[in-house]
C-alpha positions in Angstrom: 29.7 41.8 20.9 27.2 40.1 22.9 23.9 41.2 20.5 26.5 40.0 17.8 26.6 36.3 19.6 23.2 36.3 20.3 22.2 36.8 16.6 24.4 34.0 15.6 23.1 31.8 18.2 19.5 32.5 17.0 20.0 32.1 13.6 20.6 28.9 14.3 17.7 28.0 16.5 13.3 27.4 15.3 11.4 28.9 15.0 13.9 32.0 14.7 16.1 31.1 12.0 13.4 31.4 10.4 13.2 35.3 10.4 14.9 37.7 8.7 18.3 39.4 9.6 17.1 43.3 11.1 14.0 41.9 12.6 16.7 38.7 14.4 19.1 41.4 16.0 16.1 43.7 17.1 15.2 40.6 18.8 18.1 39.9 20.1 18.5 43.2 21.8 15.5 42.3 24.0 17.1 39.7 25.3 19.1 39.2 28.9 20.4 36.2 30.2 19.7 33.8 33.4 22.0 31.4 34.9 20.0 28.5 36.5 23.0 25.7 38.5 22.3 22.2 38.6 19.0 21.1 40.0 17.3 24.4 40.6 13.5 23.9 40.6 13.3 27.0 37.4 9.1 26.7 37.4 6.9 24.7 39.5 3.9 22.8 38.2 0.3 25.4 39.5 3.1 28.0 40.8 3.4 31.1 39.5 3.3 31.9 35.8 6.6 32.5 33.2 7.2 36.0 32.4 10.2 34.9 30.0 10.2 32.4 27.1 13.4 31.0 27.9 16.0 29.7 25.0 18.5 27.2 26.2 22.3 28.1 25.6 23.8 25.7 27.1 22.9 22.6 29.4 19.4 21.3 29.4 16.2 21.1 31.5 14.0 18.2 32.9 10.0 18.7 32.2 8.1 16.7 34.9 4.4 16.3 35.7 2.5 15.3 38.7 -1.1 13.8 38.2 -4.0 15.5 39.4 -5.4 13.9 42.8 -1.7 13.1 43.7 -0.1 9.8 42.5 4.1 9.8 41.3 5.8 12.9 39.8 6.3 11.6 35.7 9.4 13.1 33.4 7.2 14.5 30.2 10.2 15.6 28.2 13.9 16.8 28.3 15.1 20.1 26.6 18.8 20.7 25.8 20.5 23.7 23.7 18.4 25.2 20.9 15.1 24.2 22.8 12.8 26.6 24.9 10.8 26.1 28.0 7.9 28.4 29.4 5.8 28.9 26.7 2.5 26.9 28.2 2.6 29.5 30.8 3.4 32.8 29.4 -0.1 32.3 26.7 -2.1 30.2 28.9 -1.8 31.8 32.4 -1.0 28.6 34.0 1.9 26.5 35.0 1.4 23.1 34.3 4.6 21.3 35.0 7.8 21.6 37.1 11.2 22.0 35.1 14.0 21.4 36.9 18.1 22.4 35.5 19.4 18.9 35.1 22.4 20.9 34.3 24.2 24.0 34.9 21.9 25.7 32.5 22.4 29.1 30.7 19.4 30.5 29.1 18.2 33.7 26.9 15.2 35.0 28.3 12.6 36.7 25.9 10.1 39.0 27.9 7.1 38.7 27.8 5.8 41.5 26.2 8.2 41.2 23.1 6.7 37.6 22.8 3.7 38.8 22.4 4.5 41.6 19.9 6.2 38.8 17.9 3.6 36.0 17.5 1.2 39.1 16.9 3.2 40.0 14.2 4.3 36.7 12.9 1.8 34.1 13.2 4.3 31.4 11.9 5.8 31.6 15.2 3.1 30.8 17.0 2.5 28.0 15.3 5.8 26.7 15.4 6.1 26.8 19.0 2.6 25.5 19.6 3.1 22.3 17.3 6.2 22.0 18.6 6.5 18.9 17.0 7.7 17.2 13.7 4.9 17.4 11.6 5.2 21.5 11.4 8.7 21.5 10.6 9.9 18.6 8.6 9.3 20.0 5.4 11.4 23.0 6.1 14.3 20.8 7.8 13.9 18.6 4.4 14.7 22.7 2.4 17.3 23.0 5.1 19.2 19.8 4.1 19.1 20.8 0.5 20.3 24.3 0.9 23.3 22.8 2.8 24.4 20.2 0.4 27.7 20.6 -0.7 26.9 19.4 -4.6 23.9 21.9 -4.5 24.1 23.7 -8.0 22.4 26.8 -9.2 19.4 25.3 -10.5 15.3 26.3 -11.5 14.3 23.3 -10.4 11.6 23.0 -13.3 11.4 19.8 -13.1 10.2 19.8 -9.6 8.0 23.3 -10.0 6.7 23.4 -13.6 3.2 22.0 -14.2 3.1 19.8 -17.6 1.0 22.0 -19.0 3.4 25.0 -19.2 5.5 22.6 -21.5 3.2 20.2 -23.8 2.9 20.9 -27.7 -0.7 21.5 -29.4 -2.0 18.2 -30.8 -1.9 19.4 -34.6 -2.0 16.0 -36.1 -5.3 15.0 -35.7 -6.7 11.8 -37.5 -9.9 9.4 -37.8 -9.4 5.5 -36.8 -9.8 4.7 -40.6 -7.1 7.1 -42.1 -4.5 5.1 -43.6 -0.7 4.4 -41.9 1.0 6.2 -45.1 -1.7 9.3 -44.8 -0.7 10.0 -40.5 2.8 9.1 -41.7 2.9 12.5 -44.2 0.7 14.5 -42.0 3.4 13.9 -39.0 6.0 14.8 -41.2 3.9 17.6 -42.5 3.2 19.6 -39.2 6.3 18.2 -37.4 4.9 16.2 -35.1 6.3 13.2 -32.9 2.6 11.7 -33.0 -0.9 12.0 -33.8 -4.0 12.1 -31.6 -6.5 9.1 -33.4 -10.0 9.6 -32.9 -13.5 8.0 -33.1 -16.4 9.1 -35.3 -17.8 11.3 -32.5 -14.0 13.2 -32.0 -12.9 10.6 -28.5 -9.2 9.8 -28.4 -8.6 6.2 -28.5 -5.5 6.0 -29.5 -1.8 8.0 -29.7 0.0 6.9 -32.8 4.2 7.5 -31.7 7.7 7.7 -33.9 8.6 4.4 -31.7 5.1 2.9 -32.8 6.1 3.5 -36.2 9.6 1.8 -35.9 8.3 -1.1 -33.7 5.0 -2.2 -35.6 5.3 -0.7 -38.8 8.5 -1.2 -40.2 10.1 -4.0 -37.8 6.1 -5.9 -38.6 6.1 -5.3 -41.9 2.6 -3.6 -42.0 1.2 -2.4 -45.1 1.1 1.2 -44.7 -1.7 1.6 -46.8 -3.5 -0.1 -44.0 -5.7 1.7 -41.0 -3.8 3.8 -38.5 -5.9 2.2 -35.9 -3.9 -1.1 -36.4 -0.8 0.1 -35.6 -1.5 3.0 -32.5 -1.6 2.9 -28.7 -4.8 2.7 -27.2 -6.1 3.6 -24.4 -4.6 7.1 -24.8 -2.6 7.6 -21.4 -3.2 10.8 -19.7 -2.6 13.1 -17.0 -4.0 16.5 -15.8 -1.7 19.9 -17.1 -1.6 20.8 -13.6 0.0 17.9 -12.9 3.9 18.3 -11.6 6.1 17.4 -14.5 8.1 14.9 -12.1 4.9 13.1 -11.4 4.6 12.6 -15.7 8.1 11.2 -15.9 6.8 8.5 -13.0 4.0 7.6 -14.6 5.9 7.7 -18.2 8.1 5.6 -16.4 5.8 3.2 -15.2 3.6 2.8 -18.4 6.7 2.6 -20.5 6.0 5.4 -22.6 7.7 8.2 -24.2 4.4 10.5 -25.3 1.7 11.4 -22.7 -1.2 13.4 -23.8 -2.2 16.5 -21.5 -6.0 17.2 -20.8 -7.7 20.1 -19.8 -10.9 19.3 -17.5 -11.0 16.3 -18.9 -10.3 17.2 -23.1 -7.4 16.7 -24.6 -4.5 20.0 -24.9 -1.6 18.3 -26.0 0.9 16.4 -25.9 4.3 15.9 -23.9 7.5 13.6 -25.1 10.3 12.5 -23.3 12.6 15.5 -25.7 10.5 17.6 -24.2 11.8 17.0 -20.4 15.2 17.1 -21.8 14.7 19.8 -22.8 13.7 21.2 -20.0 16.0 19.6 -17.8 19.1 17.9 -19.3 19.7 14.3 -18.5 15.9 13.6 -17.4 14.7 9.8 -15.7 13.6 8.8 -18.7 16.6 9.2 -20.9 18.3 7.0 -18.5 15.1 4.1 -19.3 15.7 4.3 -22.8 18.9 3.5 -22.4 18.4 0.5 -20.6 16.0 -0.7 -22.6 18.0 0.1 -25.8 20.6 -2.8 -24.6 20.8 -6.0 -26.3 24.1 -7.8 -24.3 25.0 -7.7 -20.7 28.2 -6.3 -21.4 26.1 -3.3 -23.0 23.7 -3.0 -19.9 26.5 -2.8 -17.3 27.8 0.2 -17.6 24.3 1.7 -18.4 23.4 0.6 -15.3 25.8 1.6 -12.9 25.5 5.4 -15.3 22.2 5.3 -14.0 23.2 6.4 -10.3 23.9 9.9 -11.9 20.4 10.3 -11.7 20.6 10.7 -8.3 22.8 13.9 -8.3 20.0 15.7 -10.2 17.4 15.1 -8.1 19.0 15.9 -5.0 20.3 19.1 -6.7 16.6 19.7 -8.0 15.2 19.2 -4.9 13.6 16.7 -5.3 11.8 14.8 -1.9 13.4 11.9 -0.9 10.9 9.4 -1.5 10.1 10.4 -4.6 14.0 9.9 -5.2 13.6 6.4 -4.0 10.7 5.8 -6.1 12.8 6.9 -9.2 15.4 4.6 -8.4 13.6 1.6 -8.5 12.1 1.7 -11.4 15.5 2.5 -13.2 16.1 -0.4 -10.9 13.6 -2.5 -12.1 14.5 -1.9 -15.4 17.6 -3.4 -15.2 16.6 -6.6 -13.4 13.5 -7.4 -15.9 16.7 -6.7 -19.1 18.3 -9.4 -17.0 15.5 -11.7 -17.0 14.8 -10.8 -20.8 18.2 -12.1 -21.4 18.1 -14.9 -19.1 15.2 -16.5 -20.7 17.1 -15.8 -24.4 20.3 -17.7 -22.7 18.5 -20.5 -21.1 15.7 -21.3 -23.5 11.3 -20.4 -22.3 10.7 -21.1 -19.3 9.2 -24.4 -19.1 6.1 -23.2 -16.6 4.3 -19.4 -15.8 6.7 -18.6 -13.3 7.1 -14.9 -11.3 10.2 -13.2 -9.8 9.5 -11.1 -6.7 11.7 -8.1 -5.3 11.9 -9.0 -1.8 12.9 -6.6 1.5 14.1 -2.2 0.4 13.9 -3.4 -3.2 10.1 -4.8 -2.8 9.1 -1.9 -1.0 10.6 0.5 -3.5 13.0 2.0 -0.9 16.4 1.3 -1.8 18.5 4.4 -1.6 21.3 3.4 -3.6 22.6 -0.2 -5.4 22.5 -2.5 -2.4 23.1 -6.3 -2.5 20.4 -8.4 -4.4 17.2 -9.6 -2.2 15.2 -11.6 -4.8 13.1 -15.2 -5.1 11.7 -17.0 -7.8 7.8 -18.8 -7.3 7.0 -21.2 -10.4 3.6 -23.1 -10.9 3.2 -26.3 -9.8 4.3 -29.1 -11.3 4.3 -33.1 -11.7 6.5 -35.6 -10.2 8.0 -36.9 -13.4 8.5 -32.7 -14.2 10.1 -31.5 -11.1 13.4 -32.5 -11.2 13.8 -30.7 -15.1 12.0 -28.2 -14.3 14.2 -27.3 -11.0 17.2 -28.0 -13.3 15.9 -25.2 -15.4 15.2 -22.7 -12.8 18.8 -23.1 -11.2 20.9 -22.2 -14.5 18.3 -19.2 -14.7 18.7 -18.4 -11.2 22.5 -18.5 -11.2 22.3 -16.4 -14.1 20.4 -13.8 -13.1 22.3 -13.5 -10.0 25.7 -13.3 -12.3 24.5 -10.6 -14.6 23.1 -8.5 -11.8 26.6 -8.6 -10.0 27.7 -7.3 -13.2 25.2 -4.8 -13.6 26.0 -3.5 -10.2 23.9 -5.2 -7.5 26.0 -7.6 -5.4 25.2 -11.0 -4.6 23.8 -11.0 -0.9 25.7 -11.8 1.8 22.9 -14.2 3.7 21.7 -15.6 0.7 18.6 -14.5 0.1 18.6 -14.9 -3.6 16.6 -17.0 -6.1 19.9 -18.6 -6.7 19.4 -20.1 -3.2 17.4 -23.4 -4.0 15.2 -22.6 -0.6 14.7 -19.2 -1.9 13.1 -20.8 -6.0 10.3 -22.9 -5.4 6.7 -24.1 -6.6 3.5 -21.9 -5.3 2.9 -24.7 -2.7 6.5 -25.0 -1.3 5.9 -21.0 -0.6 2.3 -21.6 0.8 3.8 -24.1 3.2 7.1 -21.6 4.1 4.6 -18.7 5.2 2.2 -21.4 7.0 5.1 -22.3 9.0 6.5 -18.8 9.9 3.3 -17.6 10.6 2.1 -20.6 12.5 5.3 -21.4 14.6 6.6 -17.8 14.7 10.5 -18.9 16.3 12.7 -15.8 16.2 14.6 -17.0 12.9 10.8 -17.3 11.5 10.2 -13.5 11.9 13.6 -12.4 11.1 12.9 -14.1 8.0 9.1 -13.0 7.7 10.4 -9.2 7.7 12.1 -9.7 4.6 9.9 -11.7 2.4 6.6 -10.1 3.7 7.6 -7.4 1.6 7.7 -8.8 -1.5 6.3 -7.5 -4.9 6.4 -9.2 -8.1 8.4 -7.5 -10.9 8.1 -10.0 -13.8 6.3 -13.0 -14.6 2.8 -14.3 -13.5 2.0 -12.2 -11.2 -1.0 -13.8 -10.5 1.2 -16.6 -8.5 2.6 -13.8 -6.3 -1.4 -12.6 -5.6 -2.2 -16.0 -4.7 0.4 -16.5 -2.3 -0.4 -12.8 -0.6 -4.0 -13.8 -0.4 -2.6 -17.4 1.3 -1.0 -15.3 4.1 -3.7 -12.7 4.6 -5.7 -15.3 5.8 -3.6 -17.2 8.3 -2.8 -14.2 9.8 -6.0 -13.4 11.7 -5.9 -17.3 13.1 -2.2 -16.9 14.6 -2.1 -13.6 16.9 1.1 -15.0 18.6 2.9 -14.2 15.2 2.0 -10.2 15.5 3.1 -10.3 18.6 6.5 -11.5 17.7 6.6 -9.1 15.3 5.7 -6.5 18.0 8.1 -7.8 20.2 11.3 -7.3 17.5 10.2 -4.0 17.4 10.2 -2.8 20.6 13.4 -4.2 20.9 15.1 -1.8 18.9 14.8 1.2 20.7 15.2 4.7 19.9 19.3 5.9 21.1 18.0 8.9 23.4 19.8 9.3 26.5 18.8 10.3 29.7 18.7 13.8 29.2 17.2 13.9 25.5 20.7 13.5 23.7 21.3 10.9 21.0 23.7 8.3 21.9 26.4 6.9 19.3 28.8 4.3 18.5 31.3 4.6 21.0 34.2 2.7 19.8 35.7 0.8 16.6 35.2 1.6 12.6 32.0 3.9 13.1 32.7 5.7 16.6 30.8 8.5 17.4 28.3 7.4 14.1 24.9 6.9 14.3 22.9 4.0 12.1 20.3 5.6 10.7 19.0 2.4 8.5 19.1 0.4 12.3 17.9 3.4 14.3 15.4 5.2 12.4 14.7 3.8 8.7 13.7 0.2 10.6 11.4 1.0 13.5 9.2 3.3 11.0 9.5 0.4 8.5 8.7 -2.1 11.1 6.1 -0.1 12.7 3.8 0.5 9.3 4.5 -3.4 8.2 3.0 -4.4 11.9 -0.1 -2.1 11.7 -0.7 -3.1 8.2 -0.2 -6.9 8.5 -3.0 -6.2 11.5 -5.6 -4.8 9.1 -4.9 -6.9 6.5 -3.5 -4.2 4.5 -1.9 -5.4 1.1 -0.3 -2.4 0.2 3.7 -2.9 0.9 5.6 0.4 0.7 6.1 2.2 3.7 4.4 5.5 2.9 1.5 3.3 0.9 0.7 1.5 4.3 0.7 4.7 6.0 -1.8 6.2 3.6 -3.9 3.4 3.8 -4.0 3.7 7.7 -5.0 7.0 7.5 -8.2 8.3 9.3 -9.0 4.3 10.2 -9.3 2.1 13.6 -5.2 1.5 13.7 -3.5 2.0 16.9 -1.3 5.0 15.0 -4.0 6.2 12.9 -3.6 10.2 14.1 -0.3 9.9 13.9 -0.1 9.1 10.2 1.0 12.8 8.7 3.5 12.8 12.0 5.0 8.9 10.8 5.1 10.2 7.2 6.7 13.1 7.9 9.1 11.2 10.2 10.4 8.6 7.5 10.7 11.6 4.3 13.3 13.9 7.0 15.2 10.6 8.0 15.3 9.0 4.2 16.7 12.7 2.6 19.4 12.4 5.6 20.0 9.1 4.4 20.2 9.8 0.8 22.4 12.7 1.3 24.8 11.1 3.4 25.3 8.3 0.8 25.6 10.5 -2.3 28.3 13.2 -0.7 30.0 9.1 0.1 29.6 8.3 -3.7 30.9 11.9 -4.8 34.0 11.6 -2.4 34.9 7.8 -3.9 33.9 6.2 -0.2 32.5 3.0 0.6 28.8 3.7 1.3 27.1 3.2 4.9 23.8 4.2 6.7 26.5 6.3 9.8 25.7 9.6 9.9 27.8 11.6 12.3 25.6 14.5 14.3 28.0 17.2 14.9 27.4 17.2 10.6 23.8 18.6 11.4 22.5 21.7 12.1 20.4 22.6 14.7 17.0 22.1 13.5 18.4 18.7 11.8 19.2 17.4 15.4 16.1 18.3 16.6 13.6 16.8 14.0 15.7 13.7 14.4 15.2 13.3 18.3 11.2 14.2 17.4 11.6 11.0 14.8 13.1 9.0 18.0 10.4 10.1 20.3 7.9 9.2 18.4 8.8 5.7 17.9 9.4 5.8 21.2 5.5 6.6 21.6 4.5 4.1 19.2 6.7 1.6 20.6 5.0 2.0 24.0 2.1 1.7 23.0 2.3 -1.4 20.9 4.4 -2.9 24.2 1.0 -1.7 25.8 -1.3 -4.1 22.9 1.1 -6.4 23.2 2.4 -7.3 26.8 1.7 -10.9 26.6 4.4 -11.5 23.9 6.7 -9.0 24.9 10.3 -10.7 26.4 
């Protein structure tokens, strides 16, 4: 019985969950068990060595180091059930800290020499307990949170593991630039094919000729078919490597608002792949969903394809898909829908009567919504004359109000605070904007920042985007002149601390709607957000997306440039929580929130979270550290 308990207690705990079932109750049958009461000194810091590797049961430990040369005892770390303590000193012959029971503590001691058989044997193990950290284990606590779902489906998750070359047709229709429309017409029909390769006189693709390219500038044009094929095709010829992943096609497919792709092979040309062909695959695939959007001539039609398109979401998760990629998919089904909104907002109102740009402010401009959250949008127009302004506002209001109509409609509700284009603060000429950022930057009040954190992150989505360039490049330059406005930035971020409590253990709501929930869009999504935004807005970064800012941090001068892969790894594990969370809420018919209740979590869930809090703890000190002077 006890083995039997031990086994289940193991499986539940890294690195030993990890191994498989005879090999976990062998191990468990070297076990005994050691009862350490409140505030027994268990190891002291240069005393003598562990001969155990100690697994806590129940209650929890205090780590504690004293400086060399003397100076005050500092706590290190807190452990709590599922945790371990003595490894330091049973490889490396050496105590180095106290740990101290800051509990009646009940732990399964591991000898010594089985330790040692078992990180011989399996080298994983060692790792594990060495980087005993987030970076070595996120990915697995991301394949944990998968396996657990309770919409997980029996799936081969192609879509996530196949390379594009295992699934992309020969290139049989082959023709010159000069062969006629009506010739590659016949030849397609001939051989089959959804489109021909066109080359130039030494064999180079430069261009993909497509059924759609047919339909759109052939027939709807009016083309004479008798004239060249080079007329009418795609050029350049998109491509992408056939070892590519074939969920990394569909983005790009996505993205270039294409339905063919053509495969190379070191740099030649294989084949090609077609949007059938991932539905074939894979059923309802991204791209099915995009075509449906942009088949849709009415808002009445686009509604309900729009709020469909959240299905999309169910097969990702179930294909195990990773999270961000999930958020990236979402957008631009997303971003679909908002520039058919703006297609039919400029039929409804008339052109627009100057170059204007509409920018995607806040989750939505960083390409990290999870699911359809209320609208965060603004509209910059070019400058114009006196005797234009007040027509030219008129115009942009009925757009404005519009767009923010047939959004609601399609799904995305108005935003509470008003940050909409619909707003007449929020639609303004390039040098009303220049003089908004001046200001915030310049006089950073707290309503200034609050306000900075959600348009920093803007990111044009339709129009002239040159006017949203020009306003980035406006900002990047004050920047550097105004360090008080980095450090009120600094400031809000330190403010929202990690909820760890004393002993290591994550504190919750307490009382009312959400008690004993934890907000992980307040908690954990916003200080990694916050913390990438801060370090980029210091280098003059221009990337906006959270992981994007990482990257380009990456191996640089930044205050959190080594911890990069650990930040990364941090915001992936606590997005997927908060993308599962909300779809088992969409499945179940519930109103959708960011409170995730812990006791829902398994063990190695729990524990990659608190690693996520400590390290924005770390981060967090260190930019209080930078940034003393401005810190309140």
């Amino acid at each position: 019985m006890l083995i039997d308990e031990a086994v289940r207690f193991l499986s539940q705990v890294p690195p030993f969950q990890f191994l498989e079932g005879p090999l976990l109750r062998e191990l468990a049958q070297s076990l005994t068990m050691a009862f350490h009461p409140k505030g027994e000194v268990i190891l002291h810091q240069d005393g003598p060595v562990s001969e155990h590797l100690q697994i806590i049961l129940k209650g929890g430990v205090k780590i504690t180091l004293r400086p060399e040369g003397g100076g005050e005892e500092v706590v290190v770390d807190y452990r709590e059930r599922g945790e371990t303590f003595g490894l330091v000193s049973l490889m490396g012959g050496h105590q180095r800290t106290t740990i101290v029971a800051v509990q009646d503590t009940t732990a399964y001691l591991l000898p010594k020499a089985r330790f040692s058989e078992l990180v011989h044997s399996h080298p994983a193990i060692t790792e594990y307990l060495l980087q005993f950290h987030l970076t070595k284990y996120a990915d697995m606590t991301s394949r944990e949170i998968q396996g657990k779902s309770v919409f997980l489906e029996s799936s081969d998750h192609l879509l996530f593991t196949a390379q594009v070359g295992e699934i992309c047709q020969q290139f049989t229709t082959v023709v010159e630039a000069d062969t006629s429309i009506r010739q590659t017409a016949r030849r397609m029909v001939e051989e089959r094919q959804s489109a021909a390769l066109v080359v130039g006189p030494s064999g180079e693709p430069i261009g993909i000729l497509t059924d759609s390219d047919f339909r759109a500038r052939v027939v709807a044009e009016g083309q004479p078919i008798d004239g060249p094929v080079s007329r009418v095709m795609s050029h350049p010829v998109v491509s992408v490597d056939e070892k590519d992943p074939c969920f990394e096609v569909i983005l790009k497919m996505l993205q270039c608002d294409i339905d063919h792709v053509a495969v190379t092979r070191e740099g030649a040309i294989r084949g090609v792949v077609t949007n059938h062909d991932f539905l074939v695959l894979q059923g309802r695939s991204p791209l099915a969903f995009s075509e449906d959007i942009e088949h849709q001539t009415t808002l009445e039609g686009l509604a309900p394809v729009s709020r469909k398109a959240l299905s999309i979401i169910g097969v990702l998760l179930r294909e195990g898909a990773r999270a961000t990629n999930i958020i990236r998919i979402i957008s631009e089904l997303n971003d679909r829908v908002v520039r058919k909104v703006l297609e039919f907002a400029e039929r409804e109102c008339g052109p627009p009567p100057v170059p204007y740009c509409w920018l995607a402010l806040g989750s939505e401009g960083r390409k990290e919504q999870t699911f359809r959250t209320d609208q965060d949008n603004a509209l910059i127009y070019a400058d114009v004359s006196e005797v234009q302004r007040t027509r030219v506002a008129e115009y942009f209001r009925r757009f404005t109000v519009y767009l923010r109509n047939g959004l609601v409609q399609c799904g995305f509700e108005a935003c509470p605070a008003n940050y909409m284009a619909s707003n007449p603060d929020w639609c303004q000429p390039i040098s009303a904007w220049k003089r908004y950022f001046s200001t915030w930057i310049s006089e950073p009040t707290p309503e200034a920042v609050l306000k900075s954190l959600i348009f920093f992150d803007f990111r044009p989505l339709h129009g002239d985007e040159a006017l949203a360039w020009e306003l980035r490049e406006h900002f990047g330059r004050l920047i550097p002149d105004y360090p008080a406005f980095l450090g009120f930035l600094a400031n809000m971020l330190v403010r929202n601390r990690p909820p760890l409590g004393f002993f290591g253990s994550v504190a919750v709501e307490r009382s009312g709607e959400h008690k004993d929930g934890l907000n992980l869009k307040i908690k954990a999504v916003a200080p990694l957000v916050d913390i990438a935004r801060l370090f980029a807005l210091e280098k003059g970064l221009q990337q906006v997306s959270t992981m994007d800012r990482l990257e380009a941090l990456r191996g640089g001068t930044s205050l959190i440039a080594e911890l990069v892969d650990e930040l990364a790894y941090a915001f992936e594990f606590v997005t997927l929580l908060r993308v599962h969370h909300q779809y088992r809420q969409l499945e179940a018919g519930q109103p959708i929130d960011n409170f995730i209740h812990l006791d829902g979590l398994s063990n190695l869930e729990r524990q990659s979270l608190k690693k996520a809090f400590r390290l924005i703890l770390k981060i967090q000190d260190r930019v209080m550290d930078r940034y003393k002077s401005f810190i309140i």
